[in-house]
C-alpha positions in Angstrom: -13.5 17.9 32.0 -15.7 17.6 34.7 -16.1 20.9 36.7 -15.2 20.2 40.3 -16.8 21.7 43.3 -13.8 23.7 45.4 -13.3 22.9 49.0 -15.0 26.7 49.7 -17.8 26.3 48.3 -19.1 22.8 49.7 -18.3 24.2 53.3 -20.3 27.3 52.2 -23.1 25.0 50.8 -22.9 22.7 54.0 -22.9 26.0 56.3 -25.7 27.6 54.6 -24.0 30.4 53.9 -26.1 33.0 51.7 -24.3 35.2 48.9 -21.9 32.3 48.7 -22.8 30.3 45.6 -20.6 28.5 43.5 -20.6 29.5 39.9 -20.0 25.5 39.2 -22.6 23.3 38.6 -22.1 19.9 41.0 -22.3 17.0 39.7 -23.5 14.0 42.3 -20.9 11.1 42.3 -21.9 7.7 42.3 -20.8 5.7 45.2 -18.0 2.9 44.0 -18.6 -0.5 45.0 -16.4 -2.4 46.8 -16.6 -5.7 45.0 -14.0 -7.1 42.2 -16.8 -6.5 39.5 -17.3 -2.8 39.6 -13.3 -2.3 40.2 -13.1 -4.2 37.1 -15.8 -1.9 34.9 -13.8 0.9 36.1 -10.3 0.1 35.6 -10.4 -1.3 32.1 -6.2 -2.2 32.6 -7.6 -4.9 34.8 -8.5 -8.5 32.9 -12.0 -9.3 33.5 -11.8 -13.2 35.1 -12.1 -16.3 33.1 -15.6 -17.2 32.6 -16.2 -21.0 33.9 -17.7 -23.6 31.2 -21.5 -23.4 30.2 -23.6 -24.8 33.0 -21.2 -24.7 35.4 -20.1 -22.3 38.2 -16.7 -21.4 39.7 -17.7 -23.2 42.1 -18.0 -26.6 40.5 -15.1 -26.6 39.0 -12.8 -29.0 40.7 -9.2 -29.0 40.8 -7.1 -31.7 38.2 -6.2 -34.9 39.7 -2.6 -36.1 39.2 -2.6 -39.2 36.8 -1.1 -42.0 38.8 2.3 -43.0 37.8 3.8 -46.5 37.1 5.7 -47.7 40.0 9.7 -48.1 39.1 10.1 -50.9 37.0 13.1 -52.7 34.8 11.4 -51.1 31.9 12.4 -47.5 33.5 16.0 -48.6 33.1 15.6 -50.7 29.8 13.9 -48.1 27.4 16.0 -44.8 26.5 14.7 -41.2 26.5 13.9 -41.0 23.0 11.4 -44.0 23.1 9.6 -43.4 25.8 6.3 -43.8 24.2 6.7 -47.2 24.3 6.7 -47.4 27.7 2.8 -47.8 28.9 3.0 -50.7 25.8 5.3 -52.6 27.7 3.6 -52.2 31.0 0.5 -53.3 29.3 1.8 -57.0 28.8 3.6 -57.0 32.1 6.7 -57.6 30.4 9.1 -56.3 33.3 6.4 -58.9 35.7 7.9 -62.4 34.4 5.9 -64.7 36.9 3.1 -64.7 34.7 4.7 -66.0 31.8 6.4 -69.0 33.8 2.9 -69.4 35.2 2.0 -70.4 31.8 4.6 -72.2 30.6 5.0 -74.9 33.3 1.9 -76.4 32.6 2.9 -76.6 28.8 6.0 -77.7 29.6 4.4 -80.6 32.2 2.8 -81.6 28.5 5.5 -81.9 26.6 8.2 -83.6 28.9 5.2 -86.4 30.4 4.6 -87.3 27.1 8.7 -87.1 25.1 9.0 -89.5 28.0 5.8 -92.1 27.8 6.4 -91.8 24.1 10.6 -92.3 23.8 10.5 -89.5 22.0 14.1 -87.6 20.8 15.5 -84.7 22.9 15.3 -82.8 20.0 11.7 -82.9 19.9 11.2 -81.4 23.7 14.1 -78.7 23.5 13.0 -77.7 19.9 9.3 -77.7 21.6 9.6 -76.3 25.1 11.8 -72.7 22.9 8.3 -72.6 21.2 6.3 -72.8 24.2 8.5 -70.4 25.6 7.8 -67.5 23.5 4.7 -68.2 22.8 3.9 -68.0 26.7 5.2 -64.6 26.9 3.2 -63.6 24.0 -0.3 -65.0 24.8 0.3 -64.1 28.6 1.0 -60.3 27.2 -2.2 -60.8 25.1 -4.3 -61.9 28.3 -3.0 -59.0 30.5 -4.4 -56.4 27.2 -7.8 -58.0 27.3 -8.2 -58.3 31.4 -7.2 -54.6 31.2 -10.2 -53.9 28.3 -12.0 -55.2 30.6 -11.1 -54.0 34.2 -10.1 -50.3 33.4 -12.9 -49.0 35.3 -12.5 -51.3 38.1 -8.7 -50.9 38.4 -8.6 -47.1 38.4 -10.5 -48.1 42.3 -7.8 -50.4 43.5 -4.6 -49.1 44.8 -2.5 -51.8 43.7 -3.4 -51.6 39.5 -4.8 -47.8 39.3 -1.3 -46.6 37.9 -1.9 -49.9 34.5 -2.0 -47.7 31.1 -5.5 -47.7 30.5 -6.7 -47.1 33.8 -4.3 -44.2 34.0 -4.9 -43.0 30.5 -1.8 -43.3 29.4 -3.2 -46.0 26.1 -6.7 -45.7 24.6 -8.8 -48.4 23.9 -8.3 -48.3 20.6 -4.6 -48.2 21.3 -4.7 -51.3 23.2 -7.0 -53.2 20.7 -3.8 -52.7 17.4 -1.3 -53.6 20.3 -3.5 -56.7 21.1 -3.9 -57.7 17.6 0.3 -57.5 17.2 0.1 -60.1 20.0 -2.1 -62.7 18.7 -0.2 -62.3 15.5 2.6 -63.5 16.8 0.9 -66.1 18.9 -0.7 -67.4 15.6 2.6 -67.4 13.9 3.8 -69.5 16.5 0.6 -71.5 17.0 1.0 -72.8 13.0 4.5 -74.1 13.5 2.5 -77.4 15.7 0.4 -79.7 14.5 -3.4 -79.4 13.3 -4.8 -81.4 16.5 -2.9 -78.8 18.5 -3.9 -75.4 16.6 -7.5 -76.9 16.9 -6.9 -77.1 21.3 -5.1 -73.3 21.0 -8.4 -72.0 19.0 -10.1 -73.5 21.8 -8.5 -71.7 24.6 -9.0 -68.3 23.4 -12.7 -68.5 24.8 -11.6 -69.7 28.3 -9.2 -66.3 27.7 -12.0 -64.3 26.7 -14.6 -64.6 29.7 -12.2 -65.0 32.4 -11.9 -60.9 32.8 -15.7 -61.2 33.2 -16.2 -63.9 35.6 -15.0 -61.7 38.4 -18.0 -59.6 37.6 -20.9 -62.5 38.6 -19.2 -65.2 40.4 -16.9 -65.4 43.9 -14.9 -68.5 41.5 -13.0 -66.4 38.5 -10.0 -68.6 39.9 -11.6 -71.4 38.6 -11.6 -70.3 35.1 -8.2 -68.7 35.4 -7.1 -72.4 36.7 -8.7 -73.9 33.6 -7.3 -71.5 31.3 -3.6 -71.6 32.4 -3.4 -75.5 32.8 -5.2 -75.9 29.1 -1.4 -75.6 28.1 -1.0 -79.1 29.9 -3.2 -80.9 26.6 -1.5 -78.2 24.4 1.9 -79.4 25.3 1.0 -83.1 25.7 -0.3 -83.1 21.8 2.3 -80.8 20.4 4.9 -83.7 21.2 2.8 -86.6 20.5 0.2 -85.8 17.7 -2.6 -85.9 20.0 -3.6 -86.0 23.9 -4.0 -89.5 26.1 -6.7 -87.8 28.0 -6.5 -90.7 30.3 -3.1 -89.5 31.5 -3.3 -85.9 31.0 -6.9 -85.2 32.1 -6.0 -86.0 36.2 -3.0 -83.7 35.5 -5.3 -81.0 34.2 -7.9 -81.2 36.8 -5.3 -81.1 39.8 -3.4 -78.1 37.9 -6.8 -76.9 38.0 -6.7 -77.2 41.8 -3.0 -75.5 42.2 -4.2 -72.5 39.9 -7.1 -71.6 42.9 -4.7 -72.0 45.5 -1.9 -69.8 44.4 -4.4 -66.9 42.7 -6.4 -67.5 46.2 -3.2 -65.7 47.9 -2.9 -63.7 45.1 -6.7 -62.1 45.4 -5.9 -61.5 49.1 -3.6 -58.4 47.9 -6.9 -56.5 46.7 -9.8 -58.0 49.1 -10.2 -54.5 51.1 -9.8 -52.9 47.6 -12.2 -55.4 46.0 -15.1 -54.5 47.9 -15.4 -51.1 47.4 -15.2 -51.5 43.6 -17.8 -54.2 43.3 -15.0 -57.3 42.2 -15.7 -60.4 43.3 -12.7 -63.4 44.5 -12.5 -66.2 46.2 -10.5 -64.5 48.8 -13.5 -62.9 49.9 -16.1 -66.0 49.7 -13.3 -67.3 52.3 -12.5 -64.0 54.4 -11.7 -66.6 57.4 -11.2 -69.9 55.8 -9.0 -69.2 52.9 -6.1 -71.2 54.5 -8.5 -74.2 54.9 -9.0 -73.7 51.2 -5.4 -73.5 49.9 -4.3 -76.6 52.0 -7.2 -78.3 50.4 -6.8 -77.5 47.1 -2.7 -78.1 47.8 -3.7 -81.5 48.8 -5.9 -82.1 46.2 -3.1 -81.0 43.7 -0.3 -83.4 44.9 -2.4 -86.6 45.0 -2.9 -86.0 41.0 0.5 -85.4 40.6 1.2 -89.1 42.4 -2.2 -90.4 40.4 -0.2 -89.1 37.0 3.0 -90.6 37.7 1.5 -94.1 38.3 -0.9 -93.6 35.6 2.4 -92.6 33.5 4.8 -95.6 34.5 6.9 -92.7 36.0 9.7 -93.3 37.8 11.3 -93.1 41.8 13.0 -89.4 40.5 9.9 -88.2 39.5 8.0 -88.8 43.2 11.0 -87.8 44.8 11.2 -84.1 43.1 8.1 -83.6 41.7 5.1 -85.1 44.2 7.4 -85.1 47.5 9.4 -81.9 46.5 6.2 -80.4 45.8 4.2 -81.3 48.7 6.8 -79.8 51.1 6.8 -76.3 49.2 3.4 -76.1 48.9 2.8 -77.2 52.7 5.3 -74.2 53.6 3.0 -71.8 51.4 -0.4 -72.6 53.1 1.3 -72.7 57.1 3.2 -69.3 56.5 1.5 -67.4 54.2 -0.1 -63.9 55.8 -3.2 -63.0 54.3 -2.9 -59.7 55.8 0.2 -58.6 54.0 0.4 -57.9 50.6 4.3 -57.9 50.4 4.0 -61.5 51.7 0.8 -62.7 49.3 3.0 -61.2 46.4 6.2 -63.0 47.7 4.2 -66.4 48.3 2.5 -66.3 44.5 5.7 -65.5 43.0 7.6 -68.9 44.5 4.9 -70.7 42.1 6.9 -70.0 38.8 9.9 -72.1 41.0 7.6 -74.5 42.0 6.4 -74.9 38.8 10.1 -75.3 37.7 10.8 -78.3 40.3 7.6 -80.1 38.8 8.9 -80.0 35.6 12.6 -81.3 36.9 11.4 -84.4 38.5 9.6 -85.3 35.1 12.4 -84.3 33.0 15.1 -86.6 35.4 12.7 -89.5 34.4 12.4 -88.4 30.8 16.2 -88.7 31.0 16.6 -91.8 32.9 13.9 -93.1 30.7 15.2 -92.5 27.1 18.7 -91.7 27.7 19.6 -94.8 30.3 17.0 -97.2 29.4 16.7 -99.9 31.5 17.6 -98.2 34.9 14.9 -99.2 36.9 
């Protein structure tokens, strides 16, 4: 023990009081520090604090940021509990986000139907046909959306509207996404070797239009372009499937005005991210046109409807055909570029979505004809 000095004593020592001495030795304290450290070296009951990563100080270390969460979806209500790993899968093709899938398969569809009807071809051959082009749409659109993600991850974890897409969030590696990928263009290959070799030859060809478009918003203001001649490729793809091989003479004007429609509507659809845009370094035509853009659209809307008239003549088509598909379409499309805001996203979304209708009225007025043509010959 340590001898203590009594109360007595140190108010004899402080007096100066002779013939008063303390037997006890004193022993000088050390004065105790006020900060957390020496409390700690004293009271060993105390945990010391954690000690912050090489290289780094406390006061470095920032706080974990919440990983952005998937806005509700059909694919919340569709998947159960116990498979809710497959989840950021699903999101990754856009599966509960159909428009892109009709986006594709209208053009194919435009193929098939222009040509069962210039060719008198069976009904069997467009409905066994336009099934295929079906699926196949939702499984190379779901392949497209996987490599645009590869791509973007960096760029969409800086724009509102996509930072919550798996790989931006984290939720799916890269690797991940590469084997889901390589499911999809399984399938699309399984479906891709049910057509015709001139056909598998055009589909091999598209996959390099589907490879750079994620890239083309990095170096040009025009990705659209490319995603215009990407999605309207089906129009050959379809055309050739049904009739061995393509009449470029009546499907090329078709392609190059489908080209035109594919800049309009993703014109609107770029607006959504402009302000985003910028301050991650993307490039659109929405923002070459900040103040122009619904010059453009009625241009390119204009553009598109005098091919759809050019391919009807060229086509011997018939009175239902202009009716629904080049006047039909002129109206909707007129109503697009006089109402659209580009200011609003909820209206640019709303506006881009009536496209996989519109796309559905093209393809009516050619089927009517292709019915009228091969079911009632000799109508008009």
């Amino acid at each position: 023990m340590i001898p203590l000095l009594s109360r007595a004593g140190a108010q004899c020592l402080r007096a100066g009081r002779p013939g008063l001495r303390s037997t006890s030795r004193v022993i000088p304290l050390r004065p105790v520090r006020s900060t957390l450290t020496s409390t700690l070296r004293y009271n060993s009951s105390i945990p010391p604090p954690p000690t912050p990563p090489p290289g780094l100080t406390s006061e470095l270390v920032e706080p974990a940021v919440s990983r952005p969460i998937a806005p509700p979806s059909i694919i919340d209500k569709i998947v159960p509990k116990w498979a809710e790993g497959v989840k950021p899968y699903l999101h990754l093709i856009r599966i509960d986000k159909p428009i892109g899938s009709l986006l594709l398969f209208w053009p194919g569809a435009w193929g098939i139907t222009l040509a069962s009807s210039v060719h008198h071809l069976p009904p069997s051959t467009p409905a066994y046909l336009l099934g295929l082009f079906a699926v196949g749409s939702v499984v190379m659109r779901g392949a497209g959306c996987i490599v645009n993600d590869m791509w973007d991850a960096k760029y969409d974890r800086a724009v509102e509207r996509t930072r919550w897409r798996p790989l931006a969030a984290g939720d799916v590696t890269q690797f991940q996404a590469l084997t889901w990928l390589g499911v999809q263009l399984s399938i699309g290959l399984a479906i891709l070797t049910q057509l015709n070799t001139y056909t598998i030859g055009l589909g091999v060809g598209s996959l390099a239009l589907v490879t750079i478009y994620p890239y083309m918003k990095r170096i040009t203001y025009y990705p659209q372009i490319v995603f215009g001649s990407t999605f309207m490729w089906a129009i050959f793809m379809g055309w050739s499937a049904a009739a061995g091989s393509v009449d470029w003479a009546m499907a090329a004007p078709l392609y190059v005005g489908g080209i035109a429609y594919g800049v309009m509507y993703d014109c609107i659809y770029a607006h959504q991210d402009k302000v985003d845009d910028v301050k991650a370094g993307v490039k659109s035509i929405a923002l070459a046109f900040p103040d122009n853009s619904r010059a453009l659209i009625s241009t390119l809307s204009a553009g598109f409807v005098s091919t759809l008239a050019l391919t009807g003549h060229l086509a011997g088509l018939g009175p239902l055909y202009y009716a629904i598909s080049v006047l039909g379409t002129g109206a909707h499309l007129a109503w697009q570029c006089a109402t659209v805001d580009f200011n609003s996203r909820a209206d640019c979304w709303k506006k881009f979505c009536s496209n996989g209708y519109l796309g559905g009225l093209i393809w009516l007025g050619m089927a009517a004809d292709y019915v009228q043509n091969v079911w009632i010959p000799g109508l008009y």
